[in-house]
Residue, then its C-alpha position, 0 to 999 in steps of 0.5 A: x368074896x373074900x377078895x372083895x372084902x380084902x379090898x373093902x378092908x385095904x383101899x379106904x387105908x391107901x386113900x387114907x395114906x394119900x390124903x395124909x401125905x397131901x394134908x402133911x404137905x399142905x399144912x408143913x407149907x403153911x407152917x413155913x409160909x410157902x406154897x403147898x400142892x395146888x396144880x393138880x386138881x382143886x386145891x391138889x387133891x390129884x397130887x398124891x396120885x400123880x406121885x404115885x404114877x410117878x413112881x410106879x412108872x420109874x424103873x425098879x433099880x438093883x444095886x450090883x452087890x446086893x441080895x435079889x432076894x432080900x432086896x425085893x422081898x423087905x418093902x413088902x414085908x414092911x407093906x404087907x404087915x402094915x395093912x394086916x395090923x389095919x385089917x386087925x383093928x377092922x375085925x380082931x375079937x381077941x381078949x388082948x386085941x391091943x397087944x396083938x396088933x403091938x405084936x404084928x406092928x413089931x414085926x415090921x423091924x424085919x422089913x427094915x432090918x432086912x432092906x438095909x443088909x441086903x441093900x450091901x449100903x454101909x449107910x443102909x447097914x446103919x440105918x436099919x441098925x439105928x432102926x432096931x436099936x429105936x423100935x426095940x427100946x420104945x416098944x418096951x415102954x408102949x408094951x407096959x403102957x397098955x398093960x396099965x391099961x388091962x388092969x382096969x378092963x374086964x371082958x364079959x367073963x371078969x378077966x382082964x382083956x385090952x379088947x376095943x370093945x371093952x374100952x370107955x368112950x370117954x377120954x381117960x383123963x386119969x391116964x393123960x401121963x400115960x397118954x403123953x408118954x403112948x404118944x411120944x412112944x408111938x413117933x418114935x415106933x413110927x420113925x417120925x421127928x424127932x426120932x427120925x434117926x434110920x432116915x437121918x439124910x444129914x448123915x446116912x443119905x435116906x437111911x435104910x431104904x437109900x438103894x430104893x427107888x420105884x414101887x420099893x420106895x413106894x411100898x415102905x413109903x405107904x407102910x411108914x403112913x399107914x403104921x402112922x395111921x394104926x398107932x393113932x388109932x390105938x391110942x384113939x381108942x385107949x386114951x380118947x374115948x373109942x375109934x373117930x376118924x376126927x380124933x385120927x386126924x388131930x392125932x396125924x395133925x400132932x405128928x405133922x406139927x411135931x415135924x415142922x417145930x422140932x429138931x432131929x434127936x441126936x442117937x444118945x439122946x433117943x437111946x437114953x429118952x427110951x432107957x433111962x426115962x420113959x422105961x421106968x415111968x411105965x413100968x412104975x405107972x404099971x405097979x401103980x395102977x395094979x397096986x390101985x387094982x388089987 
């Protein structure tokens, strides 16, 4: 049973990632008038399969000056956190739901931080560098956004809480500033353009997994997609009026176009978009929004 429900919980996120890697590169060819997928299966629906079998059958590659060890373990520590903060959206109860799944997303910045200094790769080195540096500035700002929020949400005992069950199902239109920043906050904790840095191939090659290739590759590959699809959910439940697979998909359609119409930030102009922007903004929205509480 308890495999069974593991699988109930995990399998629709896998399917869920396949699909988004499909429509991203359906809709990124319509944008750049070319052709997408459509060989394999109608309208190629098989191809995210195929690309899977693909790199499950590719061998596994260990540079000769890297640590096994490390190596190996940090695209499952990526994977494994990324279905565990899904799983907690699923059947998490707790007062401070959204900070508990912030505080499990986090956590993946090990899985990064560990892939580029066991891969012994300079080019690895500094883009889990580049990784941390932008995963710690912004979730400073998405830690103070939703706890805006708590201050307006009560429990069933009148205490302050960030449970989803709690939440309005109507849009929060009072708190569109703090959405637009939440979702800027979210690209750059997902490491998608323009905060794209940890993977800039201009410079670093592919960043911090440059020494991965079959089911290494794979596994980080699905746990960018299904981070991609926890924050969407977060912010479609605090800002969008509750959970909808519809509002998920418009908000991965908004990072899909995000890609495809603007540039790459350069590393100082991201560092200081973080510091010196967004950092005071929240945390000047929070002492507005308690000020309005108390």
């Amino acid at each position: 049973m308890i495999v069974a429900s593991i699988l109930i919980l995990i399998v629709p996120v896998l399917l869920s990632v396949a699909m988004f890697t499909l429509a991203e590169r359906t809709v990124m060819a319509s944008m750049q008038r070319r052709f997408g997928p459509q060989v394999s299966g109608i309208s190629g629906l098989l191809q995210p399969f195929w690309d899977g079998l693909k790199l499950g059958v590719k061998e596994p590659v260990l540079p000769d000056s890297s640590s096994a060890g490390a190596f190996a373990a940090s695209p499952m520590i990526s994977f494994v956190l990324s279905q565990v903060a899904w799983v907690g959206i699923c059947i998490s109860d707790a007062s401070f739901q959204g900070l508990v799944i912030m505080a499990i997303s986090s956590l993946a910045v090990y899985g990064v931080m560990l892939a580029g200094w066991a891969s012994n790769s300079k080019y690895a080195f500094l883009g889990c560098l580049r990784s941390v540096a932008l995963m710690v500035s912004y979730e400073l700002s998405l830690g103070a956004a939703l706890l805006s929020i708590g201050l307006f949400v009560t429990d069933g005992t009148g205490m302050k809480c960030l449970n989803f069950a709690e939440m309005p199902t109507t849009p929060q239109y009072a708190m569109l500033p703090l959405c637009l920043i939440f979702l800027v906050c979210i690209l750059a904790e997902t490491k998608r353009v323009p905060f794209d840095l940890p993977e800039a191939e201009a410079e670093l090659v592919a960043g911090y997994n440059v020494e991965y290739s079959s089911l290494g590759f794979a596994l980080f590959f699905i746990a960018e997609y299904a981070n991609m699809a926890v924050m969407s959910a977060i912010a479609s439940i605090y800002f969008l009026g509750g959970f909808s697979a519809l509002k998920i998909t418009a908000l991965f359609f908004a990072f899909v176009w995000t890609r495809g119409t603007l540039p790459r930030y350069r590393y100082d102009q991201f560092m200081r978009l973080g510091w010196k922007a967004f950092l005071p903004l929240t945390l000047a929205f929070f002492a507005l929004h308690a000020s309005v509480a108390i």
